[in-house]
N, CA and C atoms as a LAMMPS dump frame, in Angstrom:
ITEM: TIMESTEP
0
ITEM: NUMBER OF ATOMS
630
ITEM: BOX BOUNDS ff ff ff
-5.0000000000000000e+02 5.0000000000000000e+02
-5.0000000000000000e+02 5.0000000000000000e+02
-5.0000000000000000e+02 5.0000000000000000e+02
ITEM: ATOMS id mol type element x y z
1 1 1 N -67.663 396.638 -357.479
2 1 2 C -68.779 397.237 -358.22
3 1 3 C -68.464 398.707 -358.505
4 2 1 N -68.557 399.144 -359.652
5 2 2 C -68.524 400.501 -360.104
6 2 3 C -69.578 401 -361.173
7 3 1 N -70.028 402.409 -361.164
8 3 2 C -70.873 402.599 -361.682
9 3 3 C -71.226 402.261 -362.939
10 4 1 N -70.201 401.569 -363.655
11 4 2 C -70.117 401.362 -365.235
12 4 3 C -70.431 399.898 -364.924
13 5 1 N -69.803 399.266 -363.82
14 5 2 C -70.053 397.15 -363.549
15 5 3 C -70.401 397.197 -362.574
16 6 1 N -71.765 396.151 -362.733
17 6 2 C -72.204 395.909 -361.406
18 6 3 C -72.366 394.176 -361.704
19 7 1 N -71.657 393.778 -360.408
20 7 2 C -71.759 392.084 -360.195
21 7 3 C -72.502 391.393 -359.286
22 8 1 N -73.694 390.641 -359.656
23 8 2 C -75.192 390.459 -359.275
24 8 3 C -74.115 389.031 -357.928
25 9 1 N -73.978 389.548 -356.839
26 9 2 C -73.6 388.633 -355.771
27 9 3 C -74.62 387.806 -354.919
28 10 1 N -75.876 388.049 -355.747
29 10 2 C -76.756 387.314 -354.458
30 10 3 C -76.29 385.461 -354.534
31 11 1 N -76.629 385.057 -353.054
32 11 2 C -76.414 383.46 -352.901
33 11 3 C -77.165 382.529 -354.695
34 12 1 N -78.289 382.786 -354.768
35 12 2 C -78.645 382.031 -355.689
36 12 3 C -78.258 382.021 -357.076
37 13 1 N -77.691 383.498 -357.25
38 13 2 C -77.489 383.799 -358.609
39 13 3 C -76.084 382.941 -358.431
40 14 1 N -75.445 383.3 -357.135
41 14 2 C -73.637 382.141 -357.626
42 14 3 C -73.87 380.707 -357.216
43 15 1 N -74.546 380.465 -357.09
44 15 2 C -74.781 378.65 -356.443
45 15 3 C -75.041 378.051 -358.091
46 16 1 N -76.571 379.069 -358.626
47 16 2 C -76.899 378.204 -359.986
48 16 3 C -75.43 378.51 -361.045
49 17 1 N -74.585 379.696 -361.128
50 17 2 C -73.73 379.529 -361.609
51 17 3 C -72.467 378.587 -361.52
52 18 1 N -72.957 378.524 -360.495
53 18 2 C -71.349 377.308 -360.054
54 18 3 C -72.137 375.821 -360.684
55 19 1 N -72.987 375.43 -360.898
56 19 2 C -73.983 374.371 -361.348
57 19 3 C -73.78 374.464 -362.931
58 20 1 N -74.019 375.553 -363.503
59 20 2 C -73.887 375.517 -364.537
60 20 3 C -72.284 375.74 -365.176
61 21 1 N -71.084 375.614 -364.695
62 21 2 C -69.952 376.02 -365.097
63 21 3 C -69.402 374.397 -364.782
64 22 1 N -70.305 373.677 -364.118
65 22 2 C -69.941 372.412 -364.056
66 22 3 C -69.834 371.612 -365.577
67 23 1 N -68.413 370.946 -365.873
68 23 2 C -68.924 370.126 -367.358
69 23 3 C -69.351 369.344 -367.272
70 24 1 N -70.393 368.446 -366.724
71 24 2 C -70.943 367.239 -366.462
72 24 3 C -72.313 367.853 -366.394
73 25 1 N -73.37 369.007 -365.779
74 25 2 C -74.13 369.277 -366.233
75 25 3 C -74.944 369.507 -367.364
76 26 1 N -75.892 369.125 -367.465
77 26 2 C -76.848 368.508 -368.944
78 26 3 C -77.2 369.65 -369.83
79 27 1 N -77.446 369.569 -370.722
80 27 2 C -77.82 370.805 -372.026
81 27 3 C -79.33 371.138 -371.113
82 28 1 N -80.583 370.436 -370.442
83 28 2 C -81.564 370.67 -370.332
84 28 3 C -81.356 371.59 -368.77
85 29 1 N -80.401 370.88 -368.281
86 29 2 C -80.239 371.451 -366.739
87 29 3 C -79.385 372.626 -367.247
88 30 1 N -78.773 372.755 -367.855
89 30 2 C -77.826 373.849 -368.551
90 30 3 C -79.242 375.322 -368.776
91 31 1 N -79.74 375.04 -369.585
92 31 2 C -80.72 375.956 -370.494
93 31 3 C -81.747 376.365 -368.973
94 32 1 N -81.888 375.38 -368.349
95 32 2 C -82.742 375.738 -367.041
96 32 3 C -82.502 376.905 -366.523
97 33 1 N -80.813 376.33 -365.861
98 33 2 C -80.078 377.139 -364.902
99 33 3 C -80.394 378.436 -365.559
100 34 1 N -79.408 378.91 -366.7
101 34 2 C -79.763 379.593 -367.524
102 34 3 C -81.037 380.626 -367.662
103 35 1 N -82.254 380.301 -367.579
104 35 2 C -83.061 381.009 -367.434
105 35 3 C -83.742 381.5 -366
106 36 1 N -83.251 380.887 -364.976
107 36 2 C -83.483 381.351 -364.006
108 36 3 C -82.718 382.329 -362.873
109 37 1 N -81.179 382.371 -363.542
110 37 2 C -80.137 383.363 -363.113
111 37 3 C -80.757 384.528 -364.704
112 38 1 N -81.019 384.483 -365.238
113 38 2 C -81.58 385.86 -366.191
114 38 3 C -82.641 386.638 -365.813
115 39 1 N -83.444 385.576 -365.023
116 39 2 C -84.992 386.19 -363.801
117 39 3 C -84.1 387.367 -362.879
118 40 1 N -83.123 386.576 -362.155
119 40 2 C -82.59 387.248 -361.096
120 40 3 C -81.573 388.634 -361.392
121 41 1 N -81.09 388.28 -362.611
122 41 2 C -80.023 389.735 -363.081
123 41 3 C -80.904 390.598 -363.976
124 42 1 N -82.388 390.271 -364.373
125 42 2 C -83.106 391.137 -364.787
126 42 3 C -83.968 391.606 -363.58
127 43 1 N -83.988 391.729 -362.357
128 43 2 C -84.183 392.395 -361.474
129 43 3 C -82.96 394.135 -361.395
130 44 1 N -81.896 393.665 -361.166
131 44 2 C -80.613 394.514 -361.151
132 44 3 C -80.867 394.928 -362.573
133 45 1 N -81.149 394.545 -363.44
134 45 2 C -80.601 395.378 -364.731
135 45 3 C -81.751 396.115 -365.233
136 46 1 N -83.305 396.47 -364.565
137 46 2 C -84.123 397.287 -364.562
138 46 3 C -84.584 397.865 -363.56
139 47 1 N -83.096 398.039 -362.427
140 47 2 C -83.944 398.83 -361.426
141 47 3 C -84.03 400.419 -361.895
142 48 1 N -83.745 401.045 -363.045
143 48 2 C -83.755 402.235 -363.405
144 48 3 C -84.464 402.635 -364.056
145 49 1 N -85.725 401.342 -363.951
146 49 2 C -87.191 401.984 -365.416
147 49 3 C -87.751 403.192 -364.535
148 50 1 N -88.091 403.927 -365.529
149 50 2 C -88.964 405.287 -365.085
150 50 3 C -90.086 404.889 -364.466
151 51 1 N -90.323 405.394 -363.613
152 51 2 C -91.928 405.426 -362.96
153 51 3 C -93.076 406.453 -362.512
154 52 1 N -94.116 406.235 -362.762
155 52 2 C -94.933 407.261 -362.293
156 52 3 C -96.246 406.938 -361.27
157 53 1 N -96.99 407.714 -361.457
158 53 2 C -98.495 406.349 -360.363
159 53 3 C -99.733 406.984 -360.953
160 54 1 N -100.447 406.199 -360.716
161 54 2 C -101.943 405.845 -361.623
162 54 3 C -102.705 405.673 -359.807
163 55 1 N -104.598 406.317 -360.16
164 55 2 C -105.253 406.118 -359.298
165 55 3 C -105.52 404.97 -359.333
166 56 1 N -105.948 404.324 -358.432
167 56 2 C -106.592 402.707 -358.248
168 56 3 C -107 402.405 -356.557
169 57 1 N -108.37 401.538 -356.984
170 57 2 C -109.166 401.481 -355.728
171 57 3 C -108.719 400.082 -355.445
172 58 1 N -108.25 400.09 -354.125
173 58 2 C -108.152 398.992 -353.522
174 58 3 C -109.568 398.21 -352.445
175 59 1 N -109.403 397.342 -352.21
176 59 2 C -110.303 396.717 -351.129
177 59 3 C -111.191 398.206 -350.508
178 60 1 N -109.996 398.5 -350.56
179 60 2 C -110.044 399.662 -348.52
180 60 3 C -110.001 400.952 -349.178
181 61 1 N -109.437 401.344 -350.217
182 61 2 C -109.556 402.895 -350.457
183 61 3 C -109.453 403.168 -351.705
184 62 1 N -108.882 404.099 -351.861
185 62 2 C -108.014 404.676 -353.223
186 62 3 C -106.584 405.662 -352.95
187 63 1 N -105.95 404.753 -354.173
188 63 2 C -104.595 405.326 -353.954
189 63 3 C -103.622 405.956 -354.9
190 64 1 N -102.677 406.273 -355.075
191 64 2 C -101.96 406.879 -355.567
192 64 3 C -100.627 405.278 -355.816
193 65 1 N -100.991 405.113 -356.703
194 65 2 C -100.45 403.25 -357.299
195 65 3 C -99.092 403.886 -357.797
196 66 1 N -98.039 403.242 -357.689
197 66 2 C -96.488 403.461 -358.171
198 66 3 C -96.938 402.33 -360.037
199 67 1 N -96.105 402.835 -360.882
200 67 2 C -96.435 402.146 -362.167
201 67 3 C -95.61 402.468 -363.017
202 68 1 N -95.18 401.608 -364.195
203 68 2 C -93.785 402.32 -364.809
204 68 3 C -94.495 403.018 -366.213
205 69 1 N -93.677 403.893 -366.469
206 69 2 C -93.653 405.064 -367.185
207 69 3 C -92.806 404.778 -368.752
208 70 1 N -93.969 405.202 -369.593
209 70 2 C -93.108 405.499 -370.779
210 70 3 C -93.273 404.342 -372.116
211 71 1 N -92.565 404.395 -372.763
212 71 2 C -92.62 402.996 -373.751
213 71 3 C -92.023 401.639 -373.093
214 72 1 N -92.688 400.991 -373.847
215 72 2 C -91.818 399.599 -373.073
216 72 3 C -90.394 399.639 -373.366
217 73 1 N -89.928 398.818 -372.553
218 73 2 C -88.131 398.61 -373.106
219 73 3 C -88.164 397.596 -374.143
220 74 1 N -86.85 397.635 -374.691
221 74 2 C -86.561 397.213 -375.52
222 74 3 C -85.26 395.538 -375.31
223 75 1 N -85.735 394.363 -375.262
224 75 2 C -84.829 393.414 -375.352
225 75 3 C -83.85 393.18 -376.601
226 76 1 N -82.239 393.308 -376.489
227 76 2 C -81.681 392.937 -378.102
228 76 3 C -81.086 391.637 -377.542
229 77 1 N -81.114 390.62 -378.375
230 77 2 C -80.436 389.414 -378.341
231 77 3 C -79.37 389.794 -379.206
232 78 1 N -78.19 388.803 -378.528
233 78 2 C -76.761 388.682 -379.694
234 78 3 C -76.934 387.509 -379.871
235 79 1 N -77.557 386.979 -381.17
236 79 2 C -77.377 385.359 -381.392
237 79 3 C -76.003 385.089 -381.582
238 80 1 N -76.193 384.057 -380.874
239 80 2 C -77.671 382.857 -380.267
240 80 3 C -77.684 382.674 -378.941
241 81 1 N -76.36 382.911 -378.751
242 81 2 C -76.439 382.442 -377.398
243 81 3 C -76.867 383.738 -376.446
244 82 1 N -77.372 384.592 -376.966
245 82 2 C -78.166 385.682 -376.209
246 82 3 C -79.759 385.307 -375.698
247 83 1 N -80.368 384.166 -376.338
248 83 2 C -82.086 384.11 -376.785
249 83 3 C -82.043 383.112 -374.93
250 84 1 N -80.939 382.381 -374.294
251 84 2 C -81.595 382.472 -373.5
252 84 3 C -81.228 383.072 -372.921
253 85 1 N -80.767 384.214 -372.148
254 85 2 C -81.033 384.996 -371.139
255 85 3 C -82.526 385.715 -371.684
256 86 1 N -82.532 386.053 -372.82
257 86 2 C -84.126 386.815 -373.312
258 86 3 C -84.995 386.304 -372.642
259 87 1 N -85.456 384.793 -372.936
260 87 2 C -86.117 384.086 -372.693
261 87 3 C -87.062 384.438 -371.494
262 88 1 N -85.688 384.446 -370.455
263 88 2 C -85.951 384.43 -368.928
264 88 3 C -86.544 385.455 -368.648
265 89 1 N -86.097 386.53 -368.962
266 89 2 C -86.52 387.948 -368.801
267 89 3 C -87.711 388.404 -369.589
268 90 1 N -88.086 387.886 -370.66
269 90 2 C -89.413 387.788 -370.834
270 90 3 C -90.546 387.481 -370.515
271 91 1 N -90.215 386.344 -369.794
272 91 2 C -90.976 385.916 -368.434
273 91 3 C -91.848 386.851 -367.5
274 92 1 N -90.629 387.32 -366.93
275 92 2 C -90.866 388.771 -366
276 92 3 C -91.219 390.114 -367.146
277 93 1 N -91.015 390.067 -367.91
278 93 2 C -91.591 391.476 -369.052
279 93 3 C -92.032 391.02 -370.021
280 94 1 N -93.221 390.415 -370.143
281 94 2 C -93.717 389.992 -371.385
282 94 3 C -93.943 390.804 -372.5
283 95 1 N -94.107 392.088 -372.051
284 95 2 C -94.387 393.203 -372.869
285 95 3 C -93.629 394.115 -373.576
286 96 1 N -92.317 393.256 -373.17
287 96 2 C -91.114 394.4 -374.021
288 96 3 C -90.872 393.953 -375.177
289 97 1 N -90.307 394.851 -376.271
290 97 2 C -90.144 394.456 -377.554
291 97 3 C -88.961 394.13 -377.722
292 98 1 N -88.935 393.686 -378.657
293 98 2 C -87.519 392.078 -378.842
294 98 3 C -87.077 392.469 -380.272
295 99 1 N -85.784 392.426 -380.189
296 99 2 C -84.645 392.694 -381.678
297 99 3 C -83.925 391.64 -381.266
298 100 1 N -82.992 391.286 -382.392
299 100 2 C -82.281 390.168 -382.12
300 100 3 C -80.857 391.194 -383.237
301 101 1 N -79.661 390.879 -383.411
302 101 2 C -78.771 390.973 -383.815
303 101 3 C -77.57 390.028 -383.76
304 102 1 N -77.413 389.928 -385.109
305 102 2 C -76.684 388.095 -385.377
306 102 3 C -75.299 388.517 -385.524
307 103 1 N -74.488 388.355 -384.907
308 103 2 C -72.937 388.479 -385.173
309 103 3 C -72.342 387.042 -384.807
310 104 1 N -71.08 387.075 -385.045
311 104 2 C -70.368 385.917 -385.251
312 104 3 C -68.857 386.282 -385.184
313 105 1 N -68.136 385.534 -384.441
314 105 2 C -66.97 385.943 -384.032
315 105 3 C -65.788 385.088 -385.451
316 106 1 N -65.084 386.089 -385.813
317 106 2 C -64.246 385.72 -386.83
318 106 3 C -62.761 384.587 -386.025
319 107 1 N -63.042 383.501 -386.15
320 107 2 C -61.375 382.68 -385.37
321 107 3 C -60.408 383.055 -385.452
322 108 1 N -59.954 383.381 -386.65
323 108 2 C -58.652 383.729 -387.082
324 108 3 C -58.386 385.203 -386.511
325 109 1 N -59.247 386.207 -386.606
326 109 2 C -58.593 387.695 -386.244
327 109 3 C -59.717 387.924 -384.668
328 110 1 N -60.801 387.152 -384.284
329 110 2 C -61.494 387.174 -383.263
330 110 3 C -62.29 388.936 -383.444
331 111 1 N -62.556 389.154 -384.662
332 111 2 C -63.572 390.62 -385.263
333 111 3 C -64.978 389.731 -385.2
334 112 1 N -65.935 390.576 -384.937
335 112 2 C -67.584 390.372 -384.704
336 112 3 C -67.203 390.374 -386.372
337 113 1 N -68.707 389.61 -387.204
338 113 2 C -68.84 389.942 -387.863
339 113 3 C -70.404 389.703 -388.151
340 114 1 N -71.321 391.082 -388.812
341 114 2 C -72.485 391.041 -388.502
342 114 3 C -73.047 390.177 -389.939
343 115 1 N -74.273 389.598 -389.071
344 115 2 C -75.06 388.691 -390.363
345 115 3 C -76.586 389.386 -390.523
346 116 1 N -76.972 389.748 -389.392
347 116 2 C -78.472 390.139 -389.187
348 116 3 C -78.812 390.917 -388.701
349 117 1 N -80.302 391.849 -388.569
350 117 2 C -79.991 393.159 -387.388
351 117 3 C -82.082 393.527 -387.856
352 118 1 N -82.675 393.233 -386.867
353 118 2 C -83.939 393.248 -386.769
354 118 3 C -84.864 393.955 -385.244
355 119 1 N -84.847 395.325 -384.83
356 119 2 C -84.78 395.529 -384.117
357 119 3 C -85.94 396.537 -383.965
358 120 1 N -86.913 396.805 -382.558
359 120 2 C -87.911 397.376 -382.74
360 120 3 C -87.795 399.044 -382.89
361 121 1 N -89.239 399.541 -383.113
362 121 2 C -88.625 400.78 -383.515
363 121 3 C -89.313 401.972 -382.377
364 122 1 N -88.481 402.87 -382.531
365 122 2 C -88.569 404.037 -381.369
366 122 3 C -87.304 403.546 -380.84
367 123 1 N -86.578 403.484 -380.905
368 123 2 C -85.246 402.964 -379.84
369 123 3 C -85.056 404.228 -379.157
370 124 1 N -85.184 405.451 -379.593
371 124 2 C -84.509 406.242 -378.765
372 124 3 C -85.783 406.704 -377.492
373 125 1 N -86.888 406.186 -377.937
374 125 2 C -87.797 406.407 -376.584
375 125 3 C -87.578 405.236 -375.533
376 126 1 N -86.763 404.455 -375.944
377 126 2 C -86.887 402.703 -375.046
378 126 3 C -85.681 402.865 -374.273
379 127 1 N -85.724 401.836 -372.527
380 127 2 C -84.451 401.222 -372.277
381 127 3 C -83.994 400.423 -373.097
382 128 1 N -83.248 400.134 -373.864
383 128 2 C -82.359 399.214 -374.483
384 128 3 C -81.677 398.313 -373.59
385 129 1 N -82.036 396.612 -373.728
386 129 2 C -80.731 396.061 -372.958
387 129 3 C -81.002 394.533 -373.596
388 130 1 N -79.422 395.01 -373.924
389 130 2 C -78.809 394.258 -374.854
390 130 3 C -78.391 392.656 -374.046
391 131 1 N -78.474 391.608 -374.532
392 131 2 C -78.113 390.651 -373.565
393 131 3 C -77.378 389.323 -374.618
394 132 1 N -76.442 388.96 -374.105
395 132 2 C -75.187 388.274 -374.548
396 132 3 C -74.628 387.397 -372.852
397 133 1 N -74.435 385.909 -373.149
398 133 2 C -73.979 385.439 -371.899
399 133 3 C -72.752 385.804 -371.53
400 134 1 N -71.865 385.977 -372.304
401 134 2 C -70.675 386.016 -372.32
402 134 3 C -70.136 387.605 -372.921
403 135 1 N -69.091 388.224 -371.941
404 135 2 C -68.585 389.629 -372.522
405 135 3 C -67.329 388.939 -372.757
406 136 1 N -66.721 388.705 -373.788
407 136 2 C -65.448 387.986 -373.513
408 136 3 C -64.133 389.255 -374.126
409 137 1 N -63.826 389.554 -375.611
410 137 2 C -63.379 390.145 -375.821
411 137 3 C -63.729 391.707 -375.913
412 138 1 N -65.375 391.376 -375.651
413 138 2 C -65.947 392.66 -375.76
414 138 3 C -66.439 392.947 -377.497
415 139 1 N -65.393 393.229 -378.74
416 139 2 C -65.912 393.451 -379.504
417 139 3 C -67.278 392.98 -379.832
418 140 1 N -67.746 392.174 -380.201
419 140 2 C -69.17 391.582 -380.549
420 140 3 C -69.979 392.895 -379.75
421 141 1 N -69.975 392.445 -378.485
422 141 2 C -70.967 393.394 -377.783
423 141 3 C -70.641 394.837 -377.901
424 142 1 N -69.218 395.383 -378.211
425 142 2 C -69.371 396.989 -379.101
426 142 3 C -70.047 396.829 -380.12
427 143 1 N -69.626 396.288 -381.229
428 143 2 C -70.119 396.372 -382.766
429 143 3 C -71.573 396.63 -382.459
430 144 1 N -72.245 395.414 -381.636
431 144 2 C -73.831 395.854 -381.349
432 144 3 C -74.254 396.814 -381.259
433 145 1 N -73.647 397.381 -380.091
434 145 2 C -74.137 398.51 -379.581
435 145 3 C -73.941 399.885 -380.516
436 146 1 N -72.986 399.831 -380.887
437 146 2 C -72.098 400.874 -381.59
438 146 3 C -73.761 400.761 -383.216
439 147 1 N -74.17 399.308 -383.239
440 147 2 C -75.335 399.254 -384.484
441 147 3 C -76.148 400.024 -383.45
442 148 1 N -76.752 399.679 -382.104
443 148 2 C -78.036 400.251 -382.005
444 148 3 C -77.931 401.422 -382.004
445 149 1 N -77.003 402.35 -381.688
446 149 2 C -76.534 403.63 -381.247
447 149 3 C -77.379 404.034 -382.465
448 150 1 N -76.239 403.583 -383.955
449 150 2 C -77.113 404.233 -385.477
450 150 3 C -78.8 404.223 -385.517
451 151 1 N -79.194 403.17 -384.567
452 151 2 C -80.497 402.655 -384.613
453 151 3 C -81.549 403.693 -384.026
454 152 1 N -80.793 405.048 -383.122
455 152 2 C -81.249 405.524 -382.47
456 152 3 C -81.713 405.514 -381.036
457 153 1 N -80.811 404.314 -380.342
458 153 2 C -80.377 403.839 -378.814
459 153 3 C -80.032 404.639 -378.285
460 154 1 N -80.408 405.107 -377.401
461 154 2 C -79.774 406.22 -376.554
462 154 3 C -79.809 405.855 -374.751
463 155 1 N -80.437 405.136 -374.033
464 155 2 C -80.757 404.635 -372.837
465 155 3 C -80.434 403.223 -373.009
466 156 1 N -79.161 402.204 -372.794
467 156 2 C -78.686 401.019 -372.889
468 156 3 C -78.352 400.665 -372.023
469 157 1 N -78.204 399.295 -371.354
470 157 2 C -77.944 398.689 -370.39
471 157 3 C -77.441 397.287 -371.184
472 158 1 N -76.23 396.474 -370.768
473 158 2 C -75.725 395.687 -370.986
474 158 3 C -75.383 393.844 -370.161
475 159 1 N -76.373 392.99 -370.282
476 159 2 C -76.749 391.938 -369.523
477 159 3 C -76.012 391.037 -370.214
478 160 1 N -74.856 390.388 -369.013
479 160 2 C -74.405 389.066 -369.359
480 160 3 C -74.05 388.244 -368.552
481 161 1 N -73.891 386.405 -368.731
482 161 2 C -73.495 385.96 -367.526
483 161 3 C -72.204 385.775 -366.456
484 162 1 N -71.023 386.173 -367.807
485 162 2 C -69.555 386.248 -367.548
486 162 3 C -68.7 387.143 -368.036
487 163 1 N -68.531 388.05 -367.55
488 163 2 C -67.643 389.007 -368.251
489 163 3 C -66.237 388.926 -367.839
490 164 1 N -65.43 389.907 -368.796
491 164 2 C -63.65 389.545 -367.756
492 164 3 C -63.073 391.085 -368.294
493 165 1 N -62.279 391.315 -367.651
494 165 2 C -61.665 392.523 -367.387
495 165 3 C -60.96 393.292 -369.017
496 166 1 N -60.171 392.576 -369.639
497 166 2 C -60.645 392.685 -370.939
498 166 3 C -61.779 393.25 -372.067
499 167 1 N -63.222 392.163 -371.544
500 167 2 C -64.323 392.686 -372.315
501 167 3 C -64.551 393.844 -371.614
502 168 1 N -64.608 393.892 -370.395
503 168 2 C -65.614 395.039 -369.611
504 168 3 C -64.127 396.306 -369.75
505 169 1 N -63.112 396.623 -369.777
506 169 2 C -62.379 397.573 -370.407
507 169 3 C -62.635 397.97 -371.528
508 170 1 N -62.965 396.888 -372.758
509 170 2 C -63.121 397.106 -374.138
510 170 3 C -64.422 398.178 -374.209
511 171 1 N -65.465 397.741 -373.931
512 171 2 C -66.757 398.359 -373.455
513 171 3 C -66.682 399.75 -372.665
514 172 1 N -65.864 400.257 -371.64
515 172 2 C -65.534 401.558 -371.203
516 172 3 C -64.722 402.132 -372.208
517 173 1 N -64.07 402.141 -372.668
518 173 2 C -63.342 402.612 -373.677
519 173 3 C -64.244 403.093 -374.761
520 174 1 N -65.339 401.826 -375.369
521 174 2 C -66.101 402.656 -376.463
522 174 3 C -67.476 402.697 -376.21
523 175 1 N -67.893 402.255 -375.423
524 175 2 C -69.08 403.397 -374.598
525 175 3 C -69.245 403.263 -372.807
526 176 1 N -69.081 403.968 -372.779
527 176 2 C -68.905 404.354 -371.028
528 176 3 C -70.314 405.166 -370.515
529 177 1 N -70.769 404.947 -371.454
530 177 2 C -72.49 405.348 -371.158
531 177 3 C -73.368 403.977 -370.968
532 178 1 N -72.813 402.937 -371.33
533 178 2 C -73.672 401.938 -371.096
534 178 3 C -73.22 401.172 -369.659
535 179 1 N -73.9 401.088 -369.077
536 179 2 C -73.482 400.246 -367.716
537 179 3 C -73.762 398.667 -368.355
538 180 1 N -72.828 398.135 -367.391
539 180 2 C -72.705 396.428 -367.585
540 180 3 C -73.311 396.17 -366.269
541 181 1 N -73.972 394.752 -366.608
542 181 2 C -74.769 393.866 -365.374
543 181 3 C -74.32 392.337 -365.684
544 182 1 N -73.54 391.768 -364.792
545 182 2 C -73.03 390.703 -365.152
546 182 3 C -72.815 389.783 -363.641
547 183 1 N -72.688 388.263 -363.58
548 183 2 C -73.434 387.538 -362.533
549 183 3 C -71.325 387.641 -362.023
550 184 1 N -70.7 387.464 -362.917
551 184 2 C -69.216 387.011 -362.226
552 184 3 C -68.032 387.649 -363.527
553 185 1 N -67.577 388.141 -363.021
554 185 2 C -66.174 388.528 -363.678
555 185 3 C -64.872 387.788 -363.245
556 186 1 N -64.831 387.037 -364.256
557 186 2 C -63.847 385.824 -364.778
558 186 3 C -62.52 386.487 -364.798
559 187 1 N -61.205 385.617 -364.783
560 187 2 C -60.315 386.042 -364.511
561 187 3 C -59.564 386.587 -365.66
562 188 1 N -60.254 386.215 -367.238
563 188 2 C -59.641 386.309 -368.434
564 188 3 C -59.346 385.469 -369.714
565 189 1 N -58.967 385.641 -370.512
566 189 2 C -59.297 385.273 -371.773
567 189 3 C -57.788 383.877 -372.177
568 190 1 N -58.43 382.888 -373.25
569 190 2 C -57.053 382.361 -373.18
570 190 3 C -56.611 382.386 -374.667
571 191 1 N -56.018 381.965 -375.701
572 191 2 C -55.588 381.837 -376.792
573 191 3 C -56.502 382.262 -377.988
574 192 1 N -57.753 381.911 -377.84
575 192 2 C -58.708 381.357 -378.902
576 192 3 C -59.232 382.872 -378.355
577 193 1 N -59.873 383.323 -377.033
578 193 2 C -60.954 384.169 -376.809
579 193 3 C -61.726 383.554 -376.049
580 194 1 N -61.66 382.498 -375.183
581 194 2 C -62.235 381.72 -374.521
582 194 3 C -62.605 382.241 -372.626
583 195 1 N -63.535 382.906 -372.144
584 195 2 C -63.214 383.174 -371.076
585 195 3 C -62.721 382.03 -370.085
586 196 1 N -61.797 382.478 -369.325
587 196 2 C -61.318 381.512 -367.808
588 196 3 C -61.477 381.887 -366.59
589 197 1 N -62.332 381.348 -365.346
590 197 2 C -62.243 379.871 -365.998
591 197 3 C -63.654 378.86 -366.666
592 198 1 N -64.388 380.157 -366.844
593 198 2 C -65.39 380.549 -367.712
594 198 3 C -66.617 379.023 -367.171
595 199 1 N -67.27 378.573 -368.698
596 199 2 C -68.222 377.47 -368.735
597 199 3 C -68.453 377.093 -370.393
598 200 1 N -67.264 377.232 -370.834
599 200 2 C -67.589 376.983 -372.636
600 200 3 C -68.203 377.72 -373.222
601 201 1 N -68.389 377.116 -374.117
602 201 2 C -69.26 378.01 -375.127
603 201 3 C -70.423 377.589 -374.399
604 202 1 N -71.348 379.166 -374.543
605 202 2 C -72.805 378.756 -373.815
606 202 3 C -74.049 378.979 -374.924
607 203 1 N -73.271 378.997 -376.055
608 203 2 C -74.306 378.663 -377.377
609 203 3 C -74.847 377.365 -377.149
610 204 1 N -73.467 376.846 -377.527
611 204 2 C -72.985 375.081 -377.763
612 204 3 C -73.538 373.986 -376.599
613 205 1 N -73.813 374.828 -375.133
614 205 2 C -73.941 374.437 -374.108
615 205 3 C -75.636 374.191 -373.915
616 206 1 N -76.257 375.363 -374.49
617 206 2 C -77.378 375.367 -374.592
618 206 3 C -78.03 374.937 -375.52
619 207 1 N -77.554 374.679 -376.408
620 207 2 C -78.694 373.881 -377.635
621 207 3 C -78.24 372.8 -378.102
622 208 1 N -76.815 372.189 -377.214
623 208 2 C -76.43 370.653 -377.364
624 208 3 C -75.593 370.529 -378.264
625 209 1 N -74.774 371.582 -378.882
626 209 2 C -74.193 371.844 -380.264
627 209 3 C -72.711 371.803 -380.166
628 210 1 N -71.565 371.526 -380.937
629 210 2 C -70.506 371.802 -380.799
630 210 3 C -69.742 372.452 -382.001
């Protein structure tokens, strides 16, 4: 763990991952798993919201209440296979505002290439955190960021389920202001861009698609 990567080691977060990296596990048990390791790494990936405290009477007295501070944060999806980790974490923050940003990885040269970009506004008053399952080569998740930056992003945090030494280098190199939160760092990439020894595509995995 270093201040730029942090790797979410609790028992449950690697048990449901080892479940879901299984290929015999189901698109429904897939999408499950899925949203319930995004509960648990959206704990770690907002322990840095601002806080302040508000009076409030309890049973027994009145107190000085701990409460978070500021605008809501901001969720960005990288479709598609970003919407479920969102999902999950929406759960737990119903109240944060949601952008989505559509890129698409080129086969032949493996360049992001952007299709869409819908994202809430005030960015530079919001945490930003961007969420993608997979950091694989990294580009995709620069190009993003490198968009919200123009967007007026300035406080980012970076949520995914597999990263590899590769993506998470690519990412220090062109912003080293964003910290990464990721469940396992994979050993690396193979021909195509494929992390190893990864869990497939977790688009394809999650919405039954190939």
């Amino acid at each position: 763990m270093t201040q730029h990567l942090t790797i979410v080691d609790h028992p449950l977060v690697q048990h449901k991952l080892t479940i879901m990296r299984d290929k015999t596990t189901s698109t429904a048990g897939f999408r499950r798993l899925l949203r319930e390791i995004s509960l648990l790494l959206a704990y770690e990936v907002t322990r840095e919201l601002e806080m302040t405290t508000t009076t409030i009477e309890t049973p027994m007295q009145t107190m000085e209440a701990p409460t978070l501070e500021g605008k809501k944060l901001a969720l960005i999806s990288i479709l598609r296979a970003g919407n479920g980790l969102m999902d999950g974490i929406l759960e737990m923050i119903p109240g944060a505002r949601v952008g989505f940003v559509g890129m698409y990885r080129d086969p032949e040269t493996l360049q992001p290439v952007q299709y869409y970009c819908k994202v809430p506004n005030e960015l530079d008053a919001r945490m930003t955190i961007v969420v993608d399952p997979m950091l694989a080569t990294g580009n995709s998740s620069v190009a993003a960021i490198d968009l919200l930056k123009k967007q007026g992003a300035r406080n980012l945090r970076f949520l995914c389920l597999l990263a590899t030494p590769e993506g998470v280098a690519r990412m220090l190199e062109a912003h080293p202001d964003v910290p990464i939160v990721t469940a396992a760092l994979d050993a690396g990439l193979d021909d195509h861009g494929y992390i190893l020894p990864g869990l497939g595509d977790a688009g394809d995995r999650m919405f039954g698609t190939k």
